[in-house]
C-alpha positions in Angstrom: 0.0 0.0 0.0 1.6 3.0 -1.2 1.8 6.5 1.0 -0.9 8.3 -1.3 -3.5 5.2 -0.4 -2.8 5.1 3.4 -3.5 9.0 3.3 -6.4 9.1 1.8 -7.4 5.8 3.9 -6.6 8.1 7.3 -8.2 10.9 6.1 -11.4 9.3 5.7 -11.3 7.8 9.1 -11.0 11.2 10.7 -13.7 12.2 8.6 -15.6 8.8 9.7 -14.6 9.7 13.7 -15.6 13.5 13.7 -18.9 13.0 12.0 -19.5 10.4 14.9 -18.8 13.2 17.3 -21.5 14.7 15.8 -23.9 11.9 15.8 -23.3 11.2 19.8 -24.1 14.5 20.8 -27.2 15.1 18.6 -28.9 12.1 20.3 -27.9 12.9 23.6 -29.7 16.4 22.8 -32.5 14.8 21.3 -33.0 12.6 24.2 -32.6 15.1 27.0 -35.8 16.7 25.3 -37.9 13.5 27.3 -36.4 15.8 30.1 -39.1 18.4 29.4 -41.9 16.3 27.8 -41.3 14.8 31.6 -41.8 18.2 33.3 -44.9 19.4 31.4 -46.5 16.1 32.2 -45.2 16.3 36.0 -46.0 19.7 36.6 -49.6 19.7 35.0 -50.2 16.4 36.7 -49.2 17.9 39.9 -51.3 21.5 39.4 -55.1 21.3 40.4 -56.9 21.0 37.5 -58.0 24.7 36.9 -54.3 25.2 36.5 -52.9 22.5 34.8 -52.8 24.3 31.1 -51.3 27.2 32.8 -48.4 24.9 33.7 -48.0 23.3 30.8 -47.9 26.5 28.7 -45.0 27.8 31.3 -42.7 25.1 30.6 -43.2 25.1 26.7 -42.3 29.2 26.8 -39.6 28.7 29.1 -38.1 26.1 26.8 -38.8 28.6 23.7 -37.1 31.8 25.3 -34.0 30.2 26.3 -32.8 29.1 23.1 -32.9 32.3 21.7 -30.8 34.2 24.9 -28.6 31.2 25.4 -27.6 31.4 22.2 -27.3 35.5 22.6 -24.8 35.9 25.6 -25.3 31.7 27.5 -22.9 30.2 25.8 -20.6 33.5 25.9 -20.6 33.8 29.4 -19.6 30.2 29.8 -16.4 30.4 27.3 -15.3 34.0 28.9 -16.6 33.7 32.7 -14.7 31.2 34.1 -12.5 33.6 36.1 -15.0 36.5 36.6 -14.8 38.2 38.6 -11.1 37.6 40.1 -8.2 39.3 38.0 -4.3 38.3 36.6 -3.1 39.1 40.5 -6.3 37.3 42.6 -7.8 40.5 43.2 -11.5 42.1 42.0 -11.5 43.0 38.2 -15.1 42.4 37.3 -14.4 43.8 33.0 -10.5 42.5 33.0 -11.7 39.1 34.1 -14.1 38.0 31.5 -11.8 36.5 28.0 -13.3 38.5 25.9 -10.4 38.3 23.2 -9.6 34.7 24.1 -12.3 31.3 24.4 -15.0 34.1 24.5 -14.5 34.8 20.8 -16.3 31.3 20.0 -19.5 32.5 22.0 -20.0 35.9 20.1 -22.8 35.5 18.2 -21.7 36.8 15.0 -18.3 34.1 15.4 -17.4 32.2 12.5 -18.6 28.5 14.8 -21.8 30.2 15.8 -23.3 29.2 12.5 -23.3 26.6 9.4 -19.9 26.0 9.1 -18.2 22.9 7.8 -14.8 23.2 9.1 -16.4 23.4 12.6 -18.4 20.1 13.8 -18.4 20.7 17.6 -19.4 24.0 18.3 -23.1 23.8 17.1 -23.4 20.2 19.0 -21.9 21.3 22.4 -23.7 24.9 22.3 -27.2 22.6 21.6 -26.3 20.4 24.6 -25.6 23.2 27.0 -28.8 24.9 25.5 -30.9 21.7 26.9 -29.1 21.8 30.1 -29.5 25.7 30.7 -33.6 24.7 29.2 -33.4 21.9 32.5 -32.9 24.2 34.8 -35.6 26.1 34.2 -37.8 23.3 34.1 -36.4 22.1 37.5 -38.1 26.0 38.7 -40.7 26.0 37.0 -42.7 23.2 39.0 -41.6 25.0 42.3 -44.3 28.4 41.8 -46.9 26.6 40.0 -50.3 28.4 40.7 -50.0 31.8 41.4 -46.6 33.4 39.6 -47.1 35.2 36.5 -46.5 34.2 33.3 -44.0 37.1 32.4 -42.6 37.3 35.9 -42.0 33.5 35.3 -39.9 34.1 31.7 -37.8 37.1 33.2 -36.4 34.6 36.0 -36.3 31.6 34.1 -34.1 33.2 31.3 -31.9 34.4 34.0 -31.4 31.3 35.7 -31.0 29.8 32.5 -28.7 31.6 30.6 -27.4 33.8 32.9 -26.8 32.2 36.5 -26.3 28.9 36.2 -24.0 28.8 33.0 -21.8 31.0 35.3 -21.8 28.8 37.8 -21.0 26.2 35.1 -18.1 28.2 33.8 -16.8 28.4 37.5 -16.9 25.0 38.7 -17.8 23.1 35.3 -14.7 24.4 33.4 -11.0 22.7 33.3 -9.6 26.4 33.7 -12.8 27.5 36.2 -11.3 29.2 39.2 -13.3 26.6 41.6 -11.6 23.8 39.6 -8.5 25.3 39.5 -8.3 26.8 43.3 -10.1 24.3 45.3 -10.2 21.3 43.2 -14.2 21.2 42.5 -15.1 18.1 41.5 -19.1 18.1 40.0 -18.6 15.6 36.9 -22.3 15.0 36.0 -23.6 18.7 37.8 -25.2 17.9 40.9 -23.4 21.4 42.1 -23.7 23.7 38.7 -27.3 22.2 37.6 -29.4 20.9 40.7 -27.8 22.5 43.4 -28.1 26.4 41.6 -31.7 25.6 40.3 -32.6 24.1 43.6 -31.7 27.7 45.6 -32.8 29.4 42.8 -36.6 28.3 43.4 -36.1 29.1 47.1 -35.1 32.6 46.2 -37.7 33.1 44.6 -40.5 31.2 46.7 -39.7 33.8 49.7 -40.9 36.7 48.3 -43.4 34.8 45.9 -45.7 33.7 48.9 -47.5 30.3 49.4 -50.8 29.6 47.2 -53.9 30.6 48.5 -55.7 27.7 50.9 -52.1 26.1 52.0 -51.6 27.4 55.5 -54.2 27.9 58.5 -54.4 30.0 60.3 -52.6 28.6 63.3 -49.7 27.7 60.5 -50.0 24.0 59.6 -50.2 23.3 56.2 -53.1 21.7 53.9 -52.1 19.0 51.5 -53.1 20.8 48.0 -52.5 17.7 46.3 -52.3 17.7 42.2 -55.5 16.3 39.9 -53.3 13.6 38.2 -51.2 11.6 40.0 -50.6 9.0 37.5 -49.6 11.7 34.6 -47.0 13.1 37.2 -45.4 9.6 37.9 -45.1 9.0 34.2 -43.7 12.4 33.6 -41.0 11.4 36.6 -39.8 8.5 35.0 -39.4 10.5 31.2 -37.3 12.5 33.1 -35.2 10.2 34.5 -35.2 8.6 30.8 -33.8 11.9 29.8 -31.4 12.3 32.1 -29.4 9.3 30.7 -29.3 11.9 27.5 -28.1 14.6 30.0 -25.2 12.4 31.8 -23.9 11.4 28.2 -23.4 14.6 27.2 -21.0 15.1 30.7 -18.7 13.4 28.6 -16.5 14.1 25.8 -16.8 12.2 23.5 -13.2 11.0 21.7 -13.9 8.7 18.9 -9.9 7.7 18.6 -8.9 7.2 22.2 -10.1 7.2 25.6 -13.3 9.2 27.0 -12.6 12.2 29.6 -15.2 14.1 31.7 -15.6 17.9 31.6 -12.5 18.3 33.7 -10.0 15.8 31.1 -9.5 12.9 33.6 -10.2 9.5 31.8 -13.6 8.1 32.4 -16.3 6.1 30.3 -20.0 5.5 29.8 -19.9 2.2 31.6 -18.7 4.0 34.9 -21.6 6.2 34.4 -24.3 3.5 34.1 -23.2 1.7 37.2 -24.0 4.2 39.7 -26.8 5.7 37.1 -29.1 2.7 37.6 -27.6 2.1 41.4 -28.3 5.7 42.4 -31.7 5.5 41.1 -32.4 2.3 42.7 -31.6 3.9 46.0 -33.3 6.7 46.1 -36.5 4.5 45.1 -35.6 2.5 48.0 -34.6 5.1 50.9 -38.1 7.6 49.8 -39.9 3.6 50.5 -38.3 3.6 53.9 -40.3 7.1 54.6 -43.3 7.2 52.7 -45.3 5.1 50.6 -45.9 7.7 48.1 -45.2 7.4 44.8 -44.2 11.0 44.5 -41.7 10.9 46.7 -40.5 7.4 45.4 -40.1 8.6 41.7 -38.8 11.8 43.2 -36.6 10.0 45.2 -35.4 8.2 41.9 -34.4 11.7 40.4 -32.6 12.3 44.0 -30.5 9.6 43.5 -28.9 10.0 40.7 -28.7 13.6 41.7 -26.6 12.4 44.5 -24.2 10.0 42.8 -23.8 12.5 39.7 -20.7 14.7 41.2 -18.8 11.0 41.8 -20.6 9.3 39.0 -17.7 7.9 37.9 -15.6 7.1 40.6 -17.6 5.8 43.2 -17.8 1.4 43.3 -21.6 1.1 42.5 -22.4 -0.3 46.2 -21.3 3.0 47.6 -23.1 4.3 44.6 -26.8 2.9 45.7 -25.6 3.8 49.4 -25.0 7.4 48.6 -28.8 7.4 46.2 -30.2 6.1 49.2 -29.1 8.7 51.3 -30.6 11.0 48.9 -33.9 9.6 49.2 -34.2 9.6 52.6 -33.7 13.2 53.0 -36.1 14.5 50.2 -39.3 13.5 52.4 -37.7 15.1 55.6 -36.2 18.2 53.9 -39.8 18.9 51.9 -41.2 18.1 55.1 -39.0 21.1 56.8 -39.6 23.7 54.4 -43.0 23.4 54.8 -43.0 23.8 58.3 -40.7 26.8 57.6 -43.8 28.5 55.4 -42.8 28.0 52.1 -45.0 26.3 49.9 -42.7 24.3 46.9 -45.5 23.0 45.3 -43.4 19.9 44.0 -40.7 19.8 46.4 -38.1 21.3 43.7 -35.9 22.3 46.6 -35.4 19.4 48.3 -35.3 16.9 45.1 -32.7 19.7 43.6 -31.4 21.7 46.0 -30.6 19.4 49.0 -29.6 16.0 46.7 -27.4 18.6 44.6 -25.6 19.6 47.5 -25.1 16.3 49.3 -24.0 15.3 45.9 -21.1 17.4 45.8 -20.4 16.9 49.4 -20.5 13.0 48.9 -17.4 13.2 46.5 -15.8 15.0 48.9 -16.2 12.7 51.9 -16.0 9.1 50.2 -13.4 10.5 47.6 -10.9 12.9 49.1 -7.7 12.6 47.9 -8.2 11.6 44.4 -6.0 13.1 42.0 -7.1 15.6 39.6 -5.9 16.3 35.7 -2.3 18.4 35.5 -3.1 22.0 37.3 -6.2 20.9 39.4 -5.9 19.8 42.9 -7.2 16.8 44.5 -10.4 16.3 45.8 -11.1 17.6 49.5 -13.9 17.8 51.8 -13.0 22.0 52.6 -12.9 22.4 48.3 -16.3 20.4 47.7 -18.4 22.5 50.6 -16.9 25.6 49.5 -18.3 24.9 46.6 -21.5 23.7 47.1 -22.0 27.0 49.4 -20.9 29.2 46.4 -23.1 27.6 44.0 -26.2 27.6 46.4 -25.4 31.3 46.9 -25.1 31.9 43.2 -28.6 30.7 42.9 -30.6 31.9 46.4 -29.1 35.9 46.0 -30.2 36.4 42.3 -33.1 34.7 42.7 -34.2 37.0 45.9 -33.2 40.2 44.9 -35.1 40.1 41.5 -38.2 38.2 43.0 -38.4 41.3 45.9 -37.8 43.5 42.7 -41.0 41.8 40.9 -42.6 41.9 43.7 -42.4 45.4 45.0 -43.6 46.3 41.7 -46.5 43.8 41.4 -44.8 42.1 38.7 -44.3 38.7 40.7 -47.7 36.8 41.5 -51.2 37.2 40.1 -54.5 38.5 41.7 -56.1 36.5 44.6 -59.1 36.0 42.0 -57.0 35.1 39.5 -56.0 32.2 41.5 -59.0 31.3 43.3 -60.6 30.8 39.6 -57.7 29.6 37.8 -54.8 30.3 35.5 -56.5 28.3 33.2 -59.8 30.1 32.8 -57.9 33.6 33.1 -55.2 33.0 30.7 -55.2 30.0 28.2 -58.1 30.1 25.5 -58.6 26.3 25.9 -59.7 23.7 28.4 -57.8 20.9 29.5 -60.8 18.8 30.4 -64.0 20.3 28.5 -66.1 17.1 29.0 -65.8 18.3 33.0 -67.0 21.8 32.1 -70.1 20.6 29.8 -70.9 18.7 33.0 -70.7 20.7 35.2 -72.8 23.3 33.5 -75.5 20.6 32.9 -75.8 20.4 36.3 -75.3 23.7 37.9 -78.5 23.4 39.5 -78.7 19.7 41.0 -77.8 20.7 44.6 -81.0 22.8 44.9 -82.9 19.9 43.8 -85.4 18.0 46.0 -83.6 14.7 46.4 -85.5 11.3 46.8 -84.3 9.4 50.4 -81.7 6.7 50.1 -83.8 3.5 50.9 -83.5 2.1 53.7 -81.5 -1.7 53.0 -78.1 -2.8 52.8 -76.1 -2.1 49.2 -76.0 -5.6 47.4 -72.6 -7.7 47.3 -70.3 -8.1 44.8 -72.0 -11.7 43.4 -75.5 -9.9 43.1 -73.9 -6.8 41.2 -72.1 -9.4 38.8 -75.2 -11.1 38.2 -76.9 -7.9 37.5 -74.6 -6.9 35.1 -75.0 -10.4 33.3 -78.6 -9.8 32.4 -77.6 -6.4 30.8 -78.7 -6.9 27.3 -75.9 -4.9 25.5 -78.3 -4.9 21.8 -81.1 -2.9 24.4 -78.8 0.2 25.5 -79.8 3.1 23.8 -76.9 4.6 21.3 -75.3 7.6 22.5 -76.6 10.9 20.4 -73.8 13.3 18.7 -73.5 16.3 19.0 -74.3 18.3 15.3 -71.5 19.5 13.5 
């Protein structure tokens, strides 16, 4: 085989390998959109029916607003923030921080990668993957102030959290040259820390000054159970989310079609590493919500928990530690939930605790059942003291931003709707459908029936089962009368 032929032989290969680059991380996108098919069917499951298309409508907008802004200034600030706001010499230099001439270039908008380009095949695929995960952390808020925020107030803080806050975060301590990564040694492979635990706080912020919905305290302070019209929808939309996240955990990876697979901070690692404590983290969050509760809310949530928890160590931890560590996760979403509500905020999912709390014992888990372990040339090892001081920087990140523009909102009436509004629904007030019009032709039919004289119950026991059955046996199906339609 002559030089010319092995050439051209090579070059094809590397044309082979790149375009798989490409294929990997268009399907993980594709499949991290389950993630939000999973929250509209959670959160409208989980609203009382006169709200449900309200909540449905707030995730679809969310998802439509922060393509557009990611793609405006997200995906700049996570290429140029990753040292904002420290300076060359350590100290405070909030412009002279941000690489504007350097990485940053390749977030500009108007930059030769931001666009159809065929001598770049990575930029497009990586900015659509952060895209989803900025759009998953919107979702992750969204089901927190179902029921009485407004619509716009909702899109002004979702697009910050989304492409503002929590790619910062990302570019701190989700970045091989972030100054979290670099100073402490931050270790958040699969975003526990720069996802869950920012979106998590981020609710919180936001739930202070947004208020619990009307009818969920007494007046002496305990709290009514304002459970959601459809519990089976909100179960299934749990479990496409946690199909969705295996699209999400893939994309933690870089993808090298010639050699060996590194995470986001360029230590060696694989997809198998990922699925073991995936599936075992999931597994024990099912498990530890069981121990608490019986519900299967909690239990799904717990599911979500635990993968949460094992996502910072996903792929160092031996899988029995793994489900150990998930299972600690699910333990503490019933009791955390439990404590917010006692502390008068009303997270209508439990966004908080599934987010906020399993993203920071996430992180914190790495750092206690991992310390030591080395990181890639010019990061330092894991610690317990780096880990915590990150998890309190990115809960920070998230719970100040949050508060200051919710208390802005609010001071200016921006932030939650009317009291009618809510006691008649966001539905009837603000979507120009029905989600169950059957219900509403009903209930119109019989608007009156409660003012109706009423025949007594006779006075004799209800028959049993075997006399109902052979009831229903002597139903002639030929005699039932067809049902009229409606005229078109």
């Amino acid at each position: 085989m002559n030089d010319e032929v092995q050439a051209a032989i090579d070059a094809a290969l590397a044309g082979h390998t790149t375009i798989n680059l490409e294929i990997y991380y268009w399907w993980c996108t594709a499949l991290m959109i389950a993630i939000h098919a999973g929250f509209l069917a959670y959160e409208m499951g989980a609203s009382r029916s006169k709200h449900a298309l309200a909540s449905g409508v707030k995730n679809i907008l969310a998802f439509a607003f922060m393509i557009p802004t990611f793609y405006a200034f997200g995906w700049f600030i996570y290429l140029a923030g990753y040292n904002f706001p420290f300076g060359a010499d350590g100290g405070i230099d909030l412009l002279g921080s941000i690489d504007v001439e350097g990485d940053g270039q390749g977030g500009i908008p108007w930059s030769h990668g931001m666009g159809p380009n065929l001598q770049d095949q990575a930029t497009g695929i990586f900015w659509a993957a952060f895209t989803l995960f900025a759009c998953t952390t919107a979702s992750i808020y969204s089901g927190a102030v179902i029921e009485r925020i407004k619509l716009s107030a909702f899109i002004i803080t979702a697009v910050l959290l989304g492409s503002v806050v929590w790619i910062l975060g990302a570019s701190w301590g989700w970045h091989p040259a972030g100054w979290m990564v670099v100073q402490w040694g931050f270790r958040d492979v699969a975003a526990a820390g720069v996802v869950h635990t920012i979106a998590g706080f981020f609710a919180l912020g936001i739930l202070i000054p947004l208020g619990p919905r009307i009818g969920k305290y007494n007046a002496d302070g305990s709290a009514n159970d304002l459970r959601g019209h459809n519990m089976p929808l909100t179960v299934v939309g749990l479990m496409l989310i946690i199909l969705g996240f295996f699209g999400f955990l893939g994309a933690c990876l870089i993808y090298d079609p010639a050699g060996q697979w590194v995470n986001i901070y360029g230590i060696s690692s694989n997809l198998s590493a990922f699925v073991f404590n995936t599936l075992m983290g999931m597994a024990g969050g099912i498990i530890g919500a069981y121990l608490i509760t019986r519900d299967p809310f909690w239990m799904m949530s717990g599911a979500l928990g635990g993968i949460f928890s094992v996502a910072s160590g996903i792929d160092l931890f031996y899988p029995p530690l793994g489900f150990l560590v998930g299972m600690i996760g699910g333990i503490l979403i019933p009791y955390a939930a439990k404590f917010i509500e006692k502390m008068g905020i009303d997270d209508a999912v439990g966004a908080v605790a599934v987010h906020g709390v399993c993203g920071v014992w996430g992180v914190m888990a790495v750092g206690i059942f991992c310390a030591g372990y080395p990181g890639a040339e010019g990061i330092p090892a894991i610690s317990i003291l780096g880990q915590a001081k990150g998890a309190l920087t990115l809960a920070l990140l998230g719970f100040i931003p949050a508060l200051v523009i919710g208390s802005i909102l609010r001071m200016f009436g921006l932030l939650r709707v009317r009291n009618e509004v809510e006691l008649l629904g966001l539905d009837e007030a603000e979507i120009p459908s029905q989600s169950y019009p059957e219900f509403a032709r009903w209930e119109e039919a019989t608007a009156g029936d409660h003012d109706r004289p009423r025949r007594p119950a006779p006075d004799r026991p209800a028959p049993d089962a075997p006399v109902l059955r052979e009831r229903a046996d002597r139903v002639d199906p030929n005699r039932i009368p067809p049902v009229p339609r409606r005229p078109s």
